[in-house]
matplotlib code that plots the C-alpha trace (Angstrom):
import matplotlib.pyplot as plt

x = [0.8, 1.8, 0.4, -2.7, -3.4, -3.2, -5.2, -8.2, -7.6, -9.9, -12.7, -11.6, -15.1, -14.2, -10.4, -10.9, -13.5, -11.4, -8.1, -10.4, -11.8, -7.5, -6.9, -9.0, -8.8, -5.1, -3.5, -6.5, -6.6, -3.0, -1.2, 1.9, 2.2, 2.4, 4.5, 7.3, 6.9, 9.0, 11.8, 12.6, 13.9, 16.9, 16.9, 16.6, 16.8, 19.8, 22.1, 20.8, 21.7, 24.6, 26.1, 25.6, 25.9, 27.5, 26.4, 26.5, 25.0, 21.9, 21.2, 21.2, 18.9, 16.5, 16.4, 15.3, 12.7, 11.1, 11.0, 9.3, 6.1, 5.9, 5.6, 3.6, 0.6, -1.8, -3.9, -4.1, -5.1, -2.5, -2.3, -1.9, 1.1, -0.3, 1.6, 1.2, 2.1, 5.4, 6.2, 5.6, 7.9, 10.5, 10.6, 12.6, 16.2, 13.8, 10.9, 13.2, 14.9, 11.3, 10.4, 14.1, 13.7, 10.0, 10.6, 13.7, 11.7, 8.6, 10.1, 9.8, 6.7, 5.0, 6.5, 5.7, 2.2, 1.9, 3.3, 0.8, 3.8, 1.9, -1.5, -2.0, -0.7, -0.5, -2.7, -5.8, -5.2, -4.8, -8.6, -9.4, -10.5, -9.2, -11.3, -14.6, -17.4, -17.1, -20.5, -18.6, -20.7, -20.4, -18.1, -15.9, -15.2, -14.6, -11.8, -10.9, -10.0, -8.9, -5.8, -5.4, -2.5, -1.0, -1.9, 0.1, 3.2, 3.3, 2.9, 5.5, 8.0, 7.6, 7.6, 10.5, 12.8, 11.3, 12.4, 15.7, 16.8, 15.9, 18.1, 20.7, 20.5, 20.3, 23.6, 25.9, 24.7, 25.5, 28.6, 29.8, 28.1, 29.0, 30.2, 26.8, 25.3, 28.0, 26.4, 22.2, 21.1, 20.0, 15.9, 17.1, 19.3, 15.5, 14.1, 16.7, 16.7, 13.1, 12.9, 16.1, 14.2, 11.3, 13.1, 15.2, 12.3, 10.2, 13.6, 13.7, 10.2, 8.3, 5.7, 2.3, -0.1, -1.4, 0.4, 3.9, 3.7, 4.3, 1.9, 0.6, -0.4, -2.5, -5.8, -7.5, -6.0, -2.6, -3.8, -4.9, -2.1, 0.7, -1.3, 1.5, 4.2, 4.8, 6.4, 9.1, 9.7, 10.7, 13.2, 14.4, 15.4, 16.7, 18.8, 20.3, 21.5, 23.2, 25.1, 25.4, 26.7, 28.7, 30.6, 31.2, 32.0, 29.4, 28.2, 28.4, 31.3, 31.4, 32.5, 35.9, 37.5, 38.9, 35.5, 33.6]
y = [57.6, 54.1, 52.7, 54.4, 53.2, 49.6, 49.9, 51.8, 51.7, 54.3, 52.4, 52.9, 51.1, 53.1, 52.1, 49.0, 48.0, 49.9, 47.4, 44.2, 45.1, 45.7, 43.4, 40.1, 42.2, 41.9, 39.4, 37.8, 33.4, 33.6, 30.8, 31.5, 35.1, 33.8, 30.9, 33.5, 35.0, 32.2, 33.2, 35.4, 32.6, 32.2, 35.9, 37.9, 35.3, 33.3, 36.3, 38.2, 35.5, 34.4, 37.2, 37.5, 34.4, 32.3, 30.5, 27.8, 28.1, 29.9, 27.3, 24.8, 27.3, 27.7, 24.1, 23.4, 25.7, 25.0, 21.5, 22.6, 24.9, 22.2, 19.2, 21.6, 22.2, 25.1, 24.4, 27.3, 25.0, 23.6, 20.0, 19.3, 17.3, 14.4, 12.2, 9.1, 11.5, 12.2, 8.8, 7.8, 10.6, 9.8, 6.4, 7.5, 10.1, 11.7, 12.1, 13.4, 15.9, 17.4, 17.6, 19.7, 21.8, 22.5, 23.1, 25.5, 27.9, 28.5, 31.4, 32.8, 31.2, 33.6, 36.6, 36.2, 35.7, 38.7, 40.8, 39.3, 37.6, 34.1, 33.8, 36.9, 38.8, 41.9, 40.7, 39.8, 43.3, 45.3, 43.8, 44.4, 40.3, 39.6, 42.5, 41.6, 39.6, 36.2, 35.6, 36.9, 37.6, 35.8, 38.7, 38.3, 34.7, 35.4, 37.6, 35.1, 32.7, 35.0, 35.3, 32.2, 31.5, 34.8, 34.6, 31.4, 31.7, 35.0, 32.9, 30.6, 33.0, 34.7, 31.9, 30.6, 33.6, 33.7, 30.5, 30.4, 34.3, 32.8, 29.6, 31.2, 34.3, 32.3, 30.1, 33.9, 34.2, 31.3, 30.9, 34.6, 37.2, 41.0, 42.9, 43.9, 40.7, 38.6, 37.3, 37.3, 33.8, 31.4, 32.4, 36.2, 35.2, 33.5, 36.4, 38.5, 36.2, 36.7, 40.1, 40.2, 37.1, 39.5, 42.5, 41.0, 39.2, 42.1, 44.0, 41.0, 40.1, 43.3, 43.6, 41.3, 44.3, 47.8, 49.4, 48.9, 49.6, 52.9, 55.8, 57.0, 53.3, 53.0, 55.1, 56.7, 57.0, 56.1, 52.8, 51.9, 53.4, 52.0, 48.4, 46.9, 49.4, 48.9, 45.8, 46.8, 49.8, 47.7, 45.5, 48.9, 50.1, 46.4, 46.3, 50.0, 49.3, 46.3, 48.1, 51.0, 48.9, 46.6, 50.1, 51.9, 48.4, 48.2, 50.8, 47.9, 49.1, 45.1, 44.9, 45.0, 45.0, 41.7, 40.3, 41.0]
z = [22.8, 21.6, 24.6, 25.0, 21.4, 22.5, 25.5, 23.5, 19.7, 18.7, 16.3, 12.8, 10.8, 7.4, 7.3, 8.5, 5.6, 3.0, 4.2, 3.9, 0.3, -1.0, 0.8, -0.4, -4.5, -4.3, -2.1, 0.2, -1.1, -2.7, -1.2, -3.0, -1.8, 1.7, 1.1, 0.0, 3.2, 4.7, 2.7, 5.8, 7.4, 5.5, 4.0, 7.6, 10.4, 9.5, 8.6, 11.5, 14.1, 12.4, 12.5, 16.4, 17.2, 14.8, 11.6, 12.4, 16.1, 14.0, 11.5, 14.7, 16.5, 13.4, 12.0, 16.2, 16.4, 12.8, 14.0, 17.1, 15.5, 12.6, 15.1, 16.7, 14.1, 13.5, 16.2, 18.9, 21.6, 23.9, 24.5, 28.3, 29.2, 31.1, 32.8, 30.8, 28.0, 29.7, 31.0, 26.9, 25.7, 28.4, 26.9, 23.6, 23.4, 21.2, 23.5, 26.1, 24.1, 23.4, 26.7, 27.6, 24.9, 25.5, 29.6, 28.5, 26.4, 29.4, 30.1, 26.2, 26.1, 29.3, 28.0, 24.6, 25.3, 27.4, 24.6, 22.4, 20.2, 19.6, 18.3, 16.7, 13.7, 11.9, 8.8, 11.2, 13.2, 10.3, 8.7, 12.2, 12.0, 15.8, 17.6, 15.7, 17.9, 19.1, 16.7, 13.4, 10.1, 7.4, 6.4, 8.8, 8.1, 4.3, 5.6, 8.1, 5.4, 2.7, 5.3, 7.1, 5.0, 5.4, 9.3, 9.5, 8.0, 9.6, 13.2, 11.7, 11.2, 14.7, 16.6, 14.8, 15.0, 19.0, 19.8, 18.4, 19.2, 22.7, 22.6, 20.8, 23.5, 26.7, 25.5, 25.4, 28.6, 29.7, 27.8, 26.8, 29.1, 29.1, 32.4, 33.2, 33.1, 34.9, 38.3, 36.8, 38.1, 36.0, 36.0, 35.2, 32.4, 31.0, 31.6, 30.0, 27.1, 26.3, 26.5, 24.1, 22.0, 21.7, 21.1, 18.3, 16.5, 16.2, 14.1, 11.8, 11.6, 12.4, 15.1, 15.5, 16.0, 14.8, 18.1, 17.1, 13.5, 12.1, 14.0, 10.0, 9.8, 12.4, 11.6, 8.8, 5.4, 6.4, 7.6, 3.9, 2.2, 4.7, 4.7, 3.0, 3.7, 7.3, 7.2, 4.6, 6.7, 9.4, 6.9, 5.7, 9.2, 10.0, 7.1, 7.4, 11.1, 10.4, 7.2, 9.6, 12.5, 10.1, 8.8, 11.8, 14.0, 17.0, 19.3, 22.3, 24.2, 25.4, 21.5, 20.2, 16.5, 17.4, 18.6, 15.2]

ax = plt.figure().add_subplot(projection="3d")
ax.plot(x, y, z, "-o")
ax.set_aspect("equal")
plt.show()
């Protein structure tokens, strides 16, 4: 059901409309309602992945990949990496170590975009902004802007808590593998590790689009009513694993007492 919904969302006009006019009376222009969205980074993210991996292994892997999407900027377009480019990087410690990081994370980088992880997110899906005409009204570009803000830091913190799940990820395996991935070369343990990255972000950031949010938020008047509701869902369910986990020790067999 789930994934004949993303391959032919069904055309919603009435909800749609009704989830642009709540949304630009309520929170559409308020800066400061989207800057407290990157409170997730140290209030979801950092616990999450220190707990897995280590604290202070996470705060490495988070304070890297901010530095990575702010360096980066807003821009969707991707700057080609010429070769004077690289021979100018390649000149500095710091140059080089952007390059590494950026070749390690290709893998992340292909999947991601194939799960639509990157550009898009669930504000502009939900005011049904992306899937409007490439010549968009005048009323589309007041809703455009009403969420840029909320569109970005929502990129920010997906691509952050991609990029470091991934790092952090592809090091275990590296480093501290289970007994079923023992032996993966080194381009399935990338692959793994996205899929995992992916995986992990969408538990503590919630998913990008319409299709992986709950199914009474996807059409009609559960799409209105839920507009805001699907993401603390998600944090809800996120949070009451890891208590639940956390209480009854792990259901990894590859676990142990001693371990956690």
């Amino acid at each position: 059901t789930r994934a004949n919904f993303a391959r032919n969302p069904p055309p919603d006009h009435v909800a749609s409309m009704a989830n642009r006019l709540a949304f630009i009376g309520t929170i559409g222009f308020n800066v400061s309602s989207a800057v407290v969205n990157l409170s997730q980074i140290p209030l979801m993210f950092y616990p999450i992945l220190g707990g897995r991996y280590g604290y202070k292994e996470a705060n490495s892997a988070l304070g890297l990949s901010t530095r990575l999407f702010v360096g980066s900027g807003l821009s969707r377009k991707l700057r080609t990496l010429t070769k004077d480019l690289e021979t100018e990087l390649n000149k500095t410690e710091d140059g080089k170590d952007k390059i590494k990081n950026l070749n390690k994370i290709i893998p992340l980088i292909m999947q991601a975009q194939r799960h639509g992880q990157l550009g898009r997110s669930l504000f502009y899906d939900t005011l049904n902004i992306e899937t409007a005409g490439k010549e968009r009204t005048a009323w589309d570009k007041l809703n455009a802007w009403s969420a840029w803000t909320f569109h970005h830091m929502e990129r920010m913190n997906r691509q952050v808590a991609l990029v470091a799940s991934y790092n952090l990820e592809l090091d275990r395996l590296n480093t501290k593998p289970n007994s079923k991935e023992q032996g993966l070369s080194p381009v399935e343990k990338q692959e793994l590790a996205a899929q995992n990255a992916i995986y992990l972000t969408t538990e503590m950031n919630g998913g990008a689009t319409l299709s992986t949010t709950s199914g009474i938020a996807q059409q009609g008047v559960g799409r209105v009513a839920m507009m805001y509701k699907g993401y603390g869902m998600q944090m809800y369910y996120t949070m009451y694993t890891r208590a639940r986990d956390a209480i009854k020790n792990s259901s990894d067999p590859d676990l142990s007492v001693e371990e956690n």
